[in-house]
C-alpha positions as CSV (number, residue, x, y, z in Angstrom):
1,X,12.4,17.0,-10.9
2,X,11.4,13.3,-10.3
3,X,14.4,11.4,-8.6
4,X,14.8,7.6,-9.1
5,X,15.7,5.8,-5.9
6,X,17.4,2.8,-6.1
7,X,16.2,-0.9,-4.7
8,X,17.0,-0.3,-1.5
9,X,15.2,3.0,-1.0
10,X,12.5,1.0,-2.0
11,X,12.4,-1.1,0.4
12,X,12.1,0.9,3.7
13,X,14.8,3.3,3.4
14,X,16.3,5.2,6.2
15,X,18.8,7.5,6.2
16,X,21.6,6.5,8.8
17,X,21.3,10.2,10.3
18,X,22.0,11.7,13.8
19,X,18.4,11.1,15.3
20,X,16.4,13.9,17.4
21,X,13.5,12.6,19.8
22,X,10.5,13.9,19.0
23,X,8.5,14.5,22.0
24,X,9.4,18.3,23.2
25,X,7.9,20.7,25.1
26,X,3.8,20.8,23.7
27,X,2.5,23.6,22.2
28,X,0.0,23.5,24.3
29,X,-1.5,22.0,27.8
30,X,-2.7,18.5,27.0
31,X,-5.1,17.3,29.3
32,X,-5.3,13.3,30.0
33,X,-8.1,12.4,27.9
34,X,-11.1,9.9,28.4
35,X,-9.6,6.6,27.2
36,X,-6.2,7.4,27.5
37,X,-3.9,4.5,27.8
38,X,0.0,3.7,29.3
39,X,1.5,0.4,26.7
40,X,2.5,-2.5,29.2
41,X,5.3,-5.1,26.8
42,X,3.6,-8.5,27.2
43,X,6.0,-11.2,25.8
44,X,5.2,-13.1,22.9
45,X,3.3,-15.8,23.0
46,X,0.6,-17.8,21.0
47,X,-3.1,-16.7,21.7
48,X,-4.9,-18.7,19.2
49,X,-4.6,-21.3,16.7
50,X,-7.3,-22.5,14.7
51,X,-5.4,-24.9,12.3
52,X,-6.1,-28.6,13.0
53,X,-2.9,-29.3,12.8
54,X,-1.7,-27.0,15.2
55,X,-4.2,-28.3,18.2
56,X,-7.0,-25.5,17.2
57,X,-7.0,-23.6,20.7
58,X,-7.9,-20.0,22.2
59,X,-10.8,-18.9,19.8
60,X,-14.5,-19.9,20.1
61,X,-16.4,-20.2,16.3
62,X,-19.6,-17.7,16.2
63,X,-20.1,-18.5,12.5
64,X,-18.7,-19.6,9.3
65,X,-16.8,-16.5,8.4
66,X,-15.9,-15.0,12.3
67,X,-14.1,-16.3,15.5
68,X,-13.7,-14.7,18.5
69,X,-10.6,-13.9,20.9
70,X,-10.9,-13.7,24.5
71,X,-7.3,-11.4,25.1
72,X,-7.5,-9.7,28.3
73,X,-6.7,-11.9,31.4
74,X,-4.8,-14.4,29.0
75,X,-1.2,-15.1,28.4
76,X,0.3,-12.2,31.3
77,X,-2.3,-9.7,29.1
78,X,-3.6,-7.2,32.4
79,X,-7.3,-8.1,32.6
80,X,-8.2,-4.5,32.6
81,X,-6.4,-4.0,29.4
82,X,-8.5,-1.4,27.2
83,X,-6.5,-2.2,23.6
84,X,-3.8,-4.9,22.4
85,X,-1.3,-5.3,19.9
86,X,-1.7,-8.4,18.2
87,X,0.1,-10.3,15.4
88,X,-2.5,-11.7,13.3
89,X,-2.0,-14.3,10.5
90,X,-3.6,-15.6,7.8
91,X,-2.6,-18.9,6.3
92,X,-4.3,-21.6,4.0
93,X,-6.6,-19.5,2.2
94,X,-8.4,-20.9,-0.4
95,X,-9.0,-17.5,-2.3
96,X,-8.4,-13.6,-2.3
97,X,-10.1,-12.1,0.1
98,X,-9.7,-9.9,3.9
99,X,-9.7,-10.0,7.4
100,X,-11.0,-7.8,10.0
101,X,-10.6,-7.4,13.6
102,X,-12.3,-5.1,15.9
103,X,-14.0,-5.3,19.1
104,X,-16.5,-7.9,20.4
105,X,-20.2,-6.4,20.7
106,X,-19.3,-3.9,17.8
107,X,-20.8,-4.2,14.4
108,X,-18.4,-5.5,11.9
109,X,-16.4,-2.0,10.6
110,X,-15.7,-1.2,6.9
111,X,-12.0,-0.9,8.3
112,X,-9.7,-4.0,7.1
113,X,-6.0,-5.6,8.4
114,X,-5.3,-8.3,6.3
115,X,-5.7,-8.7,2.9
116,X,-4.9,-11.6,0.7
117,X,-3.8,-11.8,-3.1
118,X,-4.5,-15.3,-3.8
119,X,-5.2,-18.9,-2.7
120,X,-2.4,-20.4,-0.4
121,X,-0.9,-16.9,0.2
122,X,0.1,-16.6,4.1
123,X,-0.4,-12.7,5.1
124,X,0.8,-11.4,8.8
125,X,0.2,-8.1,9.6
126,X,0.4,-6.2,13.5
127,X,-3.1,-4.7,14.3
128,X,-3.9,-2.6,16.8
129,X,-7.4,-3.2,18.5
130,X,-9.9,-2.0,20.8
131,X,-11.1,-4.5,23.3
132,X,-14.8,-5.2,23.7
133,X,-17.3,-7.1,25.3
134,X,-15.4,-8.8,27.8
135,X,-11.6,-8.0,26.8
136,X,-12.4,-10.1,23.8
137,X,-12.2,-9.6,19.7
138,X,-13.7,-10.9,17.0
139,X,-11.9,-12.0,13.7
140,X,-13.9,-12.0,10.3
141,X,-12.5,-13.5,7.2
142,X,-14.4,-12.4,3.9
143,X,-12.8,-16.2,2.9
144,X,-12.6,-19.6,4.3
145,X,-8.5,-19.5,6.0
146,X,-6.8,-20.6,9.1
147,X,-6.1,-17.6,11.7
148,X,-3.2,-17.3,14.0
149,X,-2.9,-14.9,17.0
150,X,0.3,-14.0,18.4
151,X,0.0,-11.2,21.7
152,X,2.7,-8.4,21.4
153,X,1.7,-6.2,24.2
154,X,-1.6,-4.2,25.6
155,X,-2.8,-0.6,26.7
156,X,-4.2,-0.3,30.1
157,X,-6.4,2.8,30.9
158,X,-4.9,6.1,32.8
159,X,-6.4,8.7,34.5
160,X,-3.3,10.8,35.3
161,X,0.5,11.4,33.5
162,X,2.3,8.3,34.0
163,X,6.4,7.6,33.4
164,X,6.2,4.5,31.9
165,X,4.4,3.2,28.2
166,X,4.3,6.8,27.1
167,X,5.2,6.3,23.1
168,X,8.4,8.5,21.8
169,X,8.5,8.7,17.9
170,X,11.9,9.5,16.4
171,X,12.3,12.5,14.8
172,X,12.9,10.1,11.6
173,X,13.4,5.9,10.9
174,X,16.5,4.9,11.7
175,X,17.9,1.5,10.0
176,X,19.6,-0.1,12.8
177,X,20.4,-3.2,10.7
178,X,20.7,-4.4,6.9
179,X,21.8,-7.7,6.0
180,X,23.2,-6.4,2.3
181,X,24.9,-4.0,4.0
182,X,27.2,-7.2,4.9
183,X,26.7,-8.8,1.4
184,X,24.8,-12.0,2.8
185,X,21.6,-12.8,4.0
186,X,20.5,-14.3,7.5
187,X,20.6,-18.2,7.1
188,X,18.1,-21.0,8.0
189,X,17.5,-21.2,11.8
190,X,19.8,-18.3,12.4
191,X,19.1,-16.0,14.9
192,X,20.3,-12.0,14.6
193,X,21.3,-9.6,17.2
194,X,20.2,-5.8,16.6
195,X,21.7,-3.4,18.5
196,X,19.0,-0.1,19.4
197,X,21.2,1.5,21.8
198,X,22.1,4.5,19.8
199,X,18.5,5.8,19.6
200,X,16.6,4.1,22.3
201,X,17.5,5.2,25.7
202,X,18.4,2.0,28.6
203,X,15.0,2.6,30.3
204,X,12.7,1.9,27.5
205,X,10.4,-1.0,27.5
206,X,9.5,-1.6,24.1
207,X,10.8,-0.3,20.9
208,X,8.5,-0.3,17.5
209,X,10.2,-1.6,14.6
210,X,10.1,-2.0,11.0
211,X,10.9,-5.6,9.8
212,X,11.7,-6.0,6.3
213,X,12.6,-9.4,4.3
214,X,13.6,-9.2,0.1
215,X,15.1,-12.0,-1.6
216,X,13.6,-14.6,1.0
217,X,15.4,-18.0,1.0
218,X,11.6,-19.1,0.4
219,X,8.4,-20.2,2.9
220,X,9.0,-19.1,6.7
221,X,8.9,-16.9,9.1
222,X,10.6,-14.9,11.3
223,X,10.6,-14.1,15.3
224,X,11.7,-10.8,17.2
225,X,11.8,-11.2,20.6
226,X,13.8,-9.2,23.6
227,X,17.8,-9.8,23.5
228,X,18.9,-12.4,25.4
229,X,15.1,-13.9,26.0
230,X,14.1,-16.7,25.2
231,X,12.3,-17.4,21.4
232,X,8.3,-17.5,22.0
233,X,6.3,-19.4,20.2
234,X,5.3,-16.8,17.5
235,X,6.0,-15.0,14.9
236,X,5.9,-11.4,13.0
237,X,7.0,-11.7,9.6
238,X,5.5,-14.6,7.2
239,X,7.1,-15.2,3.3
240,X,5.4,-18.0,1.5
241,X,8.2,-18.4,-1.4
242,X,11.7,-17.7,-2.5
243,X,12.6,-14.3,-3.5
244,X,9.7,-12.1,-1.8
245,X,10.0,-9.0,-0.5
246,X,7.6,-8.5,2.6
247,X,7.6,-6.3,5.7
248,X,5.6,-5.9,8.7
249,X,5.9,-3.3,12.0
250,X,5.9,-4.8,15.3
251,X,6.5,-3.6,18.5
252,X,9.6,-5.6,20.5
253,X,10.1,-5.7,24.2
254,X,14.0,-4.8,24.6
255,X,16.6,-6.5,26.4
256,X,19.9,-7.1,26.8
257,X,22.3,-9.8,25.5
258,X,25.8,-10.4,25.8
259,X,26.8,-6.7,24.8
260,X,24.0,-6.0,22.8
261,X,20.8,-3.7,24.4
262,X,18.4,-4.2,21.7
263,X,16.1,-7.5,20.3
264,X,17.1,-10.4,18.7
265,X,15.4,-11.9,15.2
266,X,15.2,-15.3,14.3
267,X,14.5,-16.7,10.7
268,X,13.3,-19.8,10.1
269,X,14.2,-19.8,6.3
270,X,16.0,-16.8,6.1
271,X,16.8,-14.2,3.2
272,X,18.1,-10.4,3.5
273,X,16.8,-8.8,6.6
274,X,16.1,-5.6,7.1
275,X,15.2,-3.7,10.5
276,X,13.5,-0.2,11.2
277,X,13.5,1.7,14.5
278,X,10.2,3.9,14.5
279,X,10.0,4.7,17.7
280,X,10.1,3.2,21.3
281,X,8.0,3.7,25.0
282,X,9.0,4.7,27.8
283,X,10.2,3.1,31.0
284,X,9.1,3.6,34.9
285,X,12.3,6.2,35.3
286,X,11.0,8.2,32.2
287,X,9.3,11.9,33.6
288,X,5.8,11.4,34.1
289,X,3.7,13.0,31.3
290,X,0.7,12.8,29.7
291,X,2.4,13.2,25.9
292,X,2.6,9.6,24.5
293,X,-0.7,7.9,25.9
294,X,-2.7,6.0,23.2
295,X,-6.2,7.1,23.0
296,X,-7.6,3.8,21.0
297,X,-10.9,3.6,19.2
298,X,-13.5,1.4,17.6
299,X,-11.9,1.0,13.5
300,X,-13.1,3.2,11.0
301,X,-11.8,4.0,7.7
302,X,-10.5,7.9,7.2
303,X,-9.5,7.2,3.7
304,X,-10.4,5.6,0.7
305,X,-9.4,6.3,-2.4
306,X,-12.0,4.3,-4.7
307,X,-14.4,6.5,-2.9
308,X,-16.3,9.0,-5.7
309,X,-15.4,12.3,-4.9
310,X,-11.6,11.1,-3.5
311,X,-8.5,11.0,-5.4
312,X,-9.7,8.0,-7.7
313,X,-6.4,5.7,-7.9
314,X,-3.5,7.5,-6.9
315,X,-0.6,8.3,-10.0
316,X,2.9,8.1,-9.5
317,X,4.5,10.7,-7.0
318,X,0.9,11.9,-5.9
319,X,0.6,12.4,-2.4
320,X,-2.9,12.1,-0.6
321,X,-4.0,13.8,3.1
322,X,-6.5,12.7,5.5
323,X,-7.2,13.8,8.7
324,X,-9.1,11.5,11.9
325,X,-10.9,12.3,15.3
326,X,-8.3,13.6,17.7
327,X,-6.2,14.9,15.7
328,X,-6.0,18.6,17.4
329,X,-4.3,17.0,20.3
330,X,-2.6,14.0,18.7
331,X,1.4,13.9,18.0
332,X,0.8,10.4,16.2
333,X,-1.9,8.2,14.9
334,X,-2.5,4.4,14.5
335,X,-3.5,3.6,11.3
336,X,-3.2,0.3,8.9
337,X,-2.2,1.5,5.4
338,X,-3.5,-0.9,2.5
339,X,-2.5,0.1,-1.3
340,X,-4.7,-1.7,-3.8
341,X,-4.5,-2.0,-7.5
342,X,-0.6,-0.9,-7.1
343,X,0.6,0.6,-10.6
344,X,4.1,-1.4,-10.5
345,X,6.9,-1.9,-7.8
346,X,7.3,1.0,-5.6
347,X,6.9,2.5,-1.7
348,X,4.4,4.5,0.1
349,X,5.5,6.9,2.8
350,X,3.4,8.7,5.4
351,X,4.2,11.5,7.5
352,X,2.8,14.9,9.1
353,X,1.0,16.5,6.0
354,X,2.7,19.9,4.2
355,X,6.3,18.8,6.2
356,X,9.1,17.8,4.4
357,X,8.5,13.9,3.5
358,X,11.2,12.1,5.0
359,X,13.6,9.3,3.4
360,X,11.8,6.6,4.2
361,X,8.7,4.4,3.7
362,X,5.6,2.1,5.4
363,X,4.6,0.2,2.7
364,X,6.0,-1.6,-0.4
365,X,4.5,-3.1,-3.4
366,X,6.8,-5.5,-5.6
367,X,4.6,-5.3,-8.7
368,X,1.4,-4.2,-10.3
369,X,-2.0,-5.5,-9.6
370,X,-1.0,-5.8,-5.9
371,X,-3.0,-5.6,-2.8
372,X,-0.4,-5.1,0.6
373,X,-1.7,-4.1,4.3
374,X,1.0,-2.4,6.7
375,X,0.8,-1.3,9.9
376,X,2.2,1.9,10.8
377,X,2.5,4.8,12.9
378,X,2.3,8.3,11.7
379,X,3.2,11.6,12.7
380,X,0.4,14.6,12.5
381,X,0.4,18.0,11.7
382,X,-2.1,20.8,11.9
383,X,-3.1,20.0,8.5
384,X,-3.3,16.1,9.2
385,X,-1.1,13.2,7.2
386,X,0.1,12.7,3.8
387,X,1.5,9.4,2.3
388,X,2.8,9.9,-0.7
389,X,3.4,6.8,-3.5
390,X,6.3,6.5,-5.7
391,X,4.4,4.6,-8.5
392,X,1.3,4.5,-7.5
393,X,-2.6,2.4,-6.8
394,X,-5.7,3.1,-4.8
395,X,-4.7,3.8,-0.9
396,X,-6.6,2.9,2.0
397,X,-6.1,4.1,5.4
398,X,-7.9,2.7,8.7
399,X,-7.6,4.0,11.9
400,X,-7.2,2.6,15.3
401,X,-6.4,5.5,17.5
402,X,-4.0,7.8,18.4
403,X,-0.9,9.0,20.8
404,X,-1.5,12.5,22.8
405,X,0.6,15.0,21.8
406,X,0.7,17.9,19.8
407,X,0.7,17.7,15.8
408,X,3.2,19.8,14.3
409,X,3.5,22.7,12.6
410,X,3.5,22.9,8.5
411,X,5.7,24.1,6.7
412,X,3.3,25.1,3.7
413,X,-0.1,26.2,3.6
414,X,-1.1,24.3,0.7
415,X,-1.3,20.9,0.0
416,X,1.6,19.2,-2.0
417,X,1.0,19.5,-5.9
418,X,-0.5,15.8,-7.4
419,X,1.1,16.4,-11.5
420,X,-1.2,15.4,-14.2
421,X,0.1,12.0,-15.7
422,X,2.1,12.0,-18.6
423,X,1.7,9.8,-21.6
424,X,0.2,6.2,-21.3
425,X,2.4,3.7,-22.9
426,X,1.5,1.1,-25.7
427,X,-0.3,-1.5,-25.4
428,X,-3.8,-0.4,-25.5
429,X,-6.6,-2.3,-25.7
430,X,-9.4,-0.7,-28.8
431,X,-13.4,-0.7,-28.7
432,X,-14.9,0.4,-31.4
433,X,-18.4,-1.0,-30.6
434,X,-20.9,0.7,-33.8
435,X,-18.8,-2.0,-36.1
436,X,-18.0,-4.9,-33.2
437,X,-14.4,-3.9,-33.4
438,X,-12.4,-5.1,-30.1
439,X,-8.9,-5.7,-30.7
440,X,-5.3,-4.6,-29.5
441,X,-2.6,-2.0,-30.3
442,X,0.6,-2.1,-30.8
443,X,3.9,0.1,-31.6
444,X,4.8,-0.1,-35.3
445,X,3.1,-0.7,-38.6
446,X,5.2,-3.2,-40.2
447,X,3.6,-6.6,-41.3
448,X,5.3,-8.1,-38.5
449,X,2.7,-6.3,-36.1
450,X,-0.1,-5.9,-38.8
451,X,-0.4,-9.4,-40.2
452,X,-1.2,-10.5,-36.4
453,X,-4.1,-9.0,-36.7
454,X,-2.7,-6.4,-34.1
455,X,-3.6,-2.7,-34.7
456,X,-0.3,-0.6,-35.3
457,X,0.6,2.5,-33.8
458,X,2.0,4.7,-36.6
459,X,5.8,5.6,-35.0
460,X,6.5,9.1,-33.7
461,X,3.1,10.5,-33.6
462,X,1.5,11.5,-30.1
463,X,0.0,8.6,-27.4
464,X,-3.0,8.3,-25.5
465,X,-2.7,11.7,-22.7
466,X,-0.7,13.6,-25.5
467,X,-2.7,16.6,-26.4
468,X,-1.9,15.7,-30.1
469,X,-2.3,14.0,-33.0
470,X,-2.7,9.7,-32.8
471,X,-2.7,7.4,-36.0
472,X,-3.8,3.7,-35.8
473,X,-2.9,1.6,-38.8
474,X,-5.2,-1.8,-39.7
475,X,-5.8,-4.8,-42.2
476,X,-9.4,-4.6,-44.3
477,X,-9.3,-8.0,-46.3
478,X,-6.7,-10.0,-44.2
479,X,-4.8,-10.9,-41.2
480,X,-8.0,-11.0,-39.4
481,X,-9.3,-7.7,-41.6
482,X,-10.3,-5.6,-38.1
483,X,-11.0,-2.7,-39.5
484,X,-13.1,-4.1,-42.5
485,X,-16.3,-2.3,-42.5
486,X,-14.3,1.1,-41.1
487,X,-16.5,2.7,-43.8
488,X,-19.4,1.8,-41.8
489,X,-18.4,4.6,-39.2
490,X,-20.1,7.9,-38.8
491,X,-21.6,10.7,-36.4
492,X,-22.5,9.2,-33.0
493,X,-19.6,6.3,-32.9
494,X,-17.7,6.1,-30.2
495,X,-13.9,4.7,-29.6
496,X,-12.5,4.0,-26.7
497,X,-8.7,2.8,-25.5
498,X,-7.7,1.4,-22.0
499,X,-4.3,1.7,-21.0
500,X,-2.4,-0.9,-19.5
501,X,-3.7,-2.4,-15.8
502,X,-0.6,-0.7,-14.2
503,X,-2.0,2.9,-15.5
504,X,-5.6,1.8,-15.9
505,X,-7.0,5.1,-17.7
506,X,-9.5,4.6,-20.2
507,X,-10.1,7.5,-23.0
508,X,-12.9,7.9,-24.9
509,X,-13.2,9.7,-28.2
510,X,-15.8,11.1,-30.5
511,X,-16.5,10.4,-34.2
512,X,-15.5,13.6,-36.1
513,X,-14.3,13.3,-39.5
514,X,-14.1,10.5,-42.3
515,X,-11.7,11.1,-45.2
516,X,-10.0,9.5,-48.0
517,X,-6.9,10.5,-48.6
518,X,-3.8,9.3,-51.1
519,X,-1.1,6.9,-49.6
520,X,1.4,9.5,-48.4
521,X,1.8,9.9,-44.7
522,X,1.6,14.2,-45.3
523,X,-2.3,13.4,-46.7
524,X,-3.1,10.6,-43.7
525,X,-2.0,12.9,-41.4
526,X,-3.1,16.3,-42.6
527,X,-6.7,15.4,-42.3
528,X,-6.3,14.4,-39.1
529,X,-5.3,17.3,-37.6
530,X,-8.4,18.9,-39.0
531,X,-10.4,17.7,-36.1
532,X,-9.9,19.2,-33.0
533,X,-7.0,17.4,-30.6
534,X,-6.1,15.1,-29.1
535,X,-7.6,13.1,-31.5
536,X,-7.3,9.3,-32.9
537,X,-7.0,8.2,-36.8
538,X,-7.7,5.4,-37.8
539,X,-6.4,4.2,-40.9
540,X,-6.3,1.6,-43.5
541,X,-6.6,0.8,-47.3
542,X,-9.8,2.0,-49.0
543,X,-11.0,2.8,-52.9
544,X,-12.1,6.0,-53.4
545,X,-15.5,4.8,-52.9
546,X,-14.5,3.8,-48.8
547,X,-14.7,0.4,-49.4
548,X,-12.1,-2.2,-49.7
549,X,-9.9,-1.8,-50.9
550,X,-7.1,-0.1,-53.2
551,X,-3.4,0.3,-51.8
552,X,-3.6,3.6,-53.4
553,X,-5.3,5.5,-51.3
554,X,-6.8,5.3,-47.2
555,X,-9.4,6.2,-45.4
556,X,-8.7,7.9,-42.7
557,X,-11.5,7.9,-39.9
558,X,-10.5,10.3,-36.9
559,X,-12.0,10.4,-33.3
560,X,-11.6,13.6,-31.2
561,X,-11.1,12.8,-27.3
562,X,-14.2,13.7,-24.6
563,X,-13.0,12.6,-21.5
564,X,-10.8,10.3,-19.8
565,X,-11.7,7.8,-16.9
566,X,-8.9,8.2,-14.1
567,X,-7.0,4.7,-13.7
């Protein structure tokens, strides 16, 4: 049974539930690994800035496309930091296009952390990076755009447990605040308090949280910074017009304010916001362990659905598993989730692969055709992660490292059941290339459809990925007369029909009968279903002779299907 969740599921949802930490007792003895790294809060603040009209500081130009980043030793960043958490954003782009950040002195990865729709589009999104040559970074933009980079905190390098900067997931989200929940929005230069004090524990340093905007008030941006700190000059969340829905993770130093133990938000142009707790890291009072030290790593893509030999673009309520380096003694992994070529407005949701899939979501698409980046942190299992999609697209996943733990155990051996799509729905777009045919089709025959020139689907017979019987109604001598020389067609021809972008399946059928039939719809479609199914007719007025044309009788040309290309 497919269940429907409402708008707000979509949009991050988390149940308000009792919450259970999730870092136990291991399954097994986890050494301190080569790499592994303790995560040190460093506050906000403004790294560099390469719009003119911002100063353009911090970055040095290597070449058209790529600046680079010095981040250790800058801005209270420890100079022997081995990994940072940055806030990168990309504004005034003048078209579609991506941005990648990985370590100085390292070829440029496949992996990606931004990606842009569309010319003027602003696009923030955390990344997680190794540091290279230097402590530094390079930034490469496939597009000519202005880059912003905020600091959110580092990882410096352990050789032994440690109490503080260990990461503790929760056993699941927890929404710790909702702006509809109060039936109006935050406003223009407001500033909101969020309380974490009912899952994060009064030593923790940093929490990790999941910032949501829908309905925005239009372009701005908004802040989360420790409660009762001062507001840095920075920013986590970007909206470029009125009534987006965005969201981006971030990880918050906590603090206390007035009564409230938690972080504050501030909204330059405000809109319905929506806040996440993922997870949080430890304090200096914590036990000293070695579960919860990030072991970070050069980018590298673990999956990628476009890929031949991979899922091909993901349906609605599929669910895809990958599985990374590390992951035998991992409880979490660092990954940035991109969903391309989304098939309409819907959520994806990662988690330990063959668990139960929790109420919740890391990534949200608000229509089809959409190309959205999100940082998140996942929880492993023996078998790996799955992220499942409510509606659908291509899914890529990029790596950045991983937290020491131990994954947990599934509860199924197998891998959670992808259905074969159902119908696709009208309209299709028809090829019929052995008579230059290339029109559209549409539901109905009546001369309200037909006299367009359109290509009418003949009501309450099967659809494209029915295994039955399809009949296609068109004009010979008017209206644009597209099927005009259907007598033309014989053995060999092929038809084919694309689906709508938001499906994106293409079928392609056979020549395997030509008929001519009287006018009665028990004759049209009778012949048809002499040819094997699912099959396509294609109809229209014809003598007896197959030429045009004689109201009293049709010719009935039918197609059988041979394969289908996966949207």
């Amino acid at each position: 049974m497919t269940t429907t969740l409402s708008r707000r599921q979509l949009l991050a949802l988390a149940a308000s539930v009792p919450v259970a930490l999730s870092l136990g007792s291991p399954a097994h003895a986890v050494p301190v690994q080569a790499g592994a790294c303790s995560f040190v809060p460093v506050a906000p603040s403004r790294l560099a800035e390469t719009r003119a009209s911002e100063g353009q500081f911090g970055f040095t130009r290597i070449d058209a496309h790529t600046i680079r980043v010095q981040i250790a030793g800058r801005n209270a960043v420890p100079a022997n930091a081995a990994a940072a958490v940055l806030n990168v954003t990309a504004t005034n782009a003048v078209a579609a296009g991506y941005v990648s950040v990985y370590p100085t002195g390292t070829a440029l990865p496949e992996a990606s952390n931004l990606n842009i729709d569309r010319a003027g589009q602003i696009v923030a999104n955390l990344v997680t990076v190794l540091l290279g040559t230097d402590g530094s970074v390079d930034i490469f933009s496939s597009q000519p755009n202005d880059i912003v980079v905020d600091i959110g905190g580092a990882y410096i390098p352990q050789a032994s447990p440690v109490s503080a900067g260990r990461f503790v997931a929760l056993a699941t989200a927890f929404r710790a605040f909702d702006t509809r929940d109060r039936g109006f929005g935050t406003g223009p230069g407001q500033t909101e308090s969020v309380s974490v004090a009912s899952v994060v524990p009064a030593n923790a340093i940093a929490v990790v949280v999941n910032l949501t905007v829908t309905e925005s008030n239009g372009p701005g941006f908004f802040t989360a910074f420790a409660a009762g700190a001062s507001r840095p000059d920075s920013s986590n969340l970007n909206a470029d017009a009125a009534g987006q829905t965005r969201a981006n993770q971030t990880i918050v130093p906590v603090g206390t304010g007035g009564t409230v133990f938690g972080i504050d938000v501030f909204a330059s142009s405000g809109g319905h916001l929506i806040v996440d707790v993922a997870g949080y890291f430890t304090g200096p009072t914590a036990a000293v362990a070695v579960e919860g030290l990030f072991v970070p790593g050069a980018p590298y893509r673990a999956l990628d659905t476009r890929t031949p030999g991979s899922y091909g673009r993901l349906q609605s309520g599929w669910t895809a598993e990958f599985d990374y380096s590390g992951r035998a003694d991992s409880q979490a992994v660092v990954v940035n989730l991109t969903t391309t070529q989304t098939r309409g407005a819907g959520y994806f949701t990662g988690y330990a692969a063959r668990t139960n899939r929790p109420v919740a979501s890391n990534l949200n698409a608000v229509g089809a055709g959409q190309t959205v980046a999100n940082h998140a942190i996942l929880r492993t299992s023996t078998a790996g992660v799955a992220v499942f999609t409510q509606r659908g697209g291509h899914l890529v996943v990029d790596v950045a490292g991983y937290f020491i733990g131990s994954p947990s155990a599934v509860l199924s051996v197998s891998a959670a059941e992808n259905p074969a799509p159902g119908a696709s729905q009208l309209p299709y777009a028809l090829h019929l290339p052995s008579i230059g045919v290339n029109g559209y089709v549409a539901e109905g025959v009546a001369n309200s459809v037909v006299d367009k020139g359109l290509v009418g689907h003949w009501p309450e017979v099967g659809l494209a990925g029915e295994n039955s019987h399809m009949v296609l109604f068109g004009h010979r001598t008017k209206f644009g007369s597209i099927f005009k020389n259907l007598h033309l067609v014989g053995p060999g021809a092929e038809l084919t029909l694309e689906s709508p972008s938001d499906d994106g399946r293409v079928y392609h059928y056979q020549f395997a009968r030509r008929d001519i039939t009287g006018d009665s719809n028990a004759e049209i479609f009778g012949v048809g279903l002499l040819a094997p199914l699912p099959n396509v007719s294609l109809v229209a007025c014809s003598k007896t002779n197959f030429l045009p044309t004689d109201t009293r009788h049709r010719i009935v040309v039918t197609f059988s299907l041979v394969r289908v290309d996966p949207g």
